[in-house]
N, C-alpha and C positions, 0 to 999 in steps of 0.2 A: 310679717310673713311667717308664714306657720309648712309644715312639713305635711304632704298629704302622702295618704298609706302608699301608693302606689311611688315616690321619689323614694321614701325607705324601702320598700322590697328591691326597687331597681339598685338600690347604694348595694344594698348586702350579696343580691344575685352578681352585680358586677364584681364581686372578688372572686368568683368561680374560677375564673381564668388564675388567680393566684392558688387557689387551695387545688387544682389540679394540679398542679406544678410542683408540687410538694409533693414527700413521700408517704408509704403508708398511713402509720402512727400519725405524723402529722400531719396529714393530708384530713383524717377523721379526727383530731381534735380542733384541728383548726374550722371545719364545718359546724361541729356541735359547738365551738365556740360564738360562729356566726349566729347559728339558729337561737341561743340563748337571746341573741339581741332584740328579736321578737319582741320579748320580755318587757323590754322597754321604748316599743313603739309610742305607747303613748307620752311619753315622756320627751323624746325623739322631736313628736310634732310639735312641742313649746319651743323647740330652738329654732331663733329665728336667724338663720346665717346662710348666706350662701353657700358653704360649705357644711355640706352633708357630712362628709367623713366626720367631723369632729364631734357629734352627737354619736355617731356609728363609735368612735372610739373611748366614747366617756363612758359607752355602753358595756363595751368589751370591760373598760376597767375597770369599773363597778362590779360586773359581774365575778373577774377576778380577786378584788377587795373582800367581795361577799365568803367566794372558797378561802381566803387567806384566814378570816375574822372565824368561819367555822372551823378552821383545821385547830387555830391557837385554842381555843375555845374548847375542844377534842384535847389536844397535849395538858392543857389543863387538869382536864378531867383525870385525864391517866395520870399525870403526876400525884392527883390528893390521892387515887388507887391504893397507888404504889406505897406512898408514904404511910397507910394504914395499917 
């Protein structure tokens, strides 16, 4: 069983109700968090589980992994700077 586009759009639109609910700031990070998930629709449809969310969250976390590996990646950078 494979994931077809329209069960992913419905997984990520059904958190509207939660990113409403939330306040500014994190009302818009948690949206462009969702939208990055897009990202990895195609990826998305290789899981084969009844549980949607867990592709939707490997999604989020990956993405998150991605900004962590650039930021380290960045302090790097400024540290050899610094030390020159």
């Amino acid at each position: 069983m494979t994931l077809s586009d329209a069960e992913i759009r419905k997984e990520i639109e059904g958190w509207k109700g939660f990113a409403d609910s939330l306040r500014g700031d994190d009302r818009e990070l948690f949206r462009e968090m969702m939208r990055g998930c897009y990202e990895y629709a195609p990826s998305m449809h290789a899981r084969a589980s009844p549980f949607l969310s867990e592709a939707l969250f490997m999604s989020l976390l990956l993405l998150e992994r991605k900004m962590i590996s650039w930021l380290a990646k960045e302090v790097e950078e400024l540290k050899k700077g610094a030390n020159r």
